[in-house]
N, C-alpha and C positions, 0 to 999 in steps of 0.2 A: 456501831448501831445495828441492831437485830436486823431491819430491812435493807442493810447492805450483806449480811452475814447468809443469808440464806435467799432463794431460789423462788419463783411464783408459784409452784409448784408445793415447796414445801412449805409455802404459808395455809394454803385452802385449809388444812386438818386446823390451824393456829384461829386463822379466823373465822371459821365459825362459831366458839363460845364468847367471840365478841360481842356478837349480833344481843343487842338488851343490856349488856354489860359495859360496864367501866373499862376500857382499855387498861387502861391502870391497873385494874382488880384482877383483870384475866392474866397480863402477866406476871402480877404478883404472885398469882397460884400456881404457875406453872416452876417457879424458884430457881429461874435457871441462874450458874452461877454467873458472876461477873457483869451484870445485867442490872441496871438503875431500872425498876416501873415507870418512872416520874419521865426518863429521858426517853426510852422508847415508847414511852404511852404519847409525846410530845412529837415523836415524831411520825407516828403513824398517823396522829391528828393532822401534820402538815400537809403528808404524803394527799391522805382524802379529801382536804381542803383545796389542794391543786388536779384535784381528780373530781370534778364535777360536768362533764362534759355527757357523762352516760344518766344522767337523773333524769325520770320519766313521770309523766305524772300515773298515781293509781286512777286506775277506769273510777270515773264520776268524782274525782276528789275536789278539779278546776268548777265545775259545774257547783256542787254542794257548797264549797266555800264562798260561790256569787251570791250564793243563798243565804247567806251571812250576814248580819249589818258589820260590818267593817269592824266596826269596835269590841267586837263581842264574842271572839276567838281566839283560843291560843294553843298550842303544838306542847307536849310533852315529848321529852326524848333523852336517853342516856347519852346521848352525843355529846360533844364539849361544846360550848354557845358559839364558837369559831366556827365549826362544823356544822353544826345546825343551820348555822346563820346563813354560811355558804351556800347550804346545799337547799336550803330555804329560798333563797335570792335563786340561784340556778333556776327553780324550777316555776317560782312567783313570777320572774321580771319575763320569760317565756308566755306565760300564760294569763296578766294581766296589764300589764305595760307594754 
């Protein structure tokens, strides 16, 4: 798997065209050989899913969302819904529960 294959170091240049994009997409375009999109896009998903320790909330985001009726919001995101969910819960069950 790629995030055994390489270095912390030599990811930072990798993931930043991730940032908006499809995991999936970004290393599809990268074409490296020997390389499934589907299985390292699946594992990077894991890797961040178990990495939610450092989620912050953005200045005024907890505040603006009180401001909400409950019902009547929702989060767009290219993240996969595991991830999202995750890091959605990390930073919700912090700052309302």
């Amino acid at each position: 798997m790629l995030g055994q294959l390489i270095t912390e170091s030599m990811l930072k240049p990798f993931c930043q065209p991730i940032h908006g994009v499809r995991s999936v997409d970004t290393i599809a375009a990268l074409q490296l050989p020997g390389l499934n999109p589907e299985i390292e896009a699946q594992g990077i998903t894991r890797a961040e899913i178990a990495t939610v320790d450092g989620i912050v909330e953005i200045s005024g985001a907890a505040k603006f969302l009180r401001s909400l009726p409950s019902h009547r919001w929702a989060f767009i995101t290219s993240a996969p819904l595991a991830l999202a969910t995750a890091r959605l819960k990390a930073f919700l069950f912090r700052q309302f529960w």
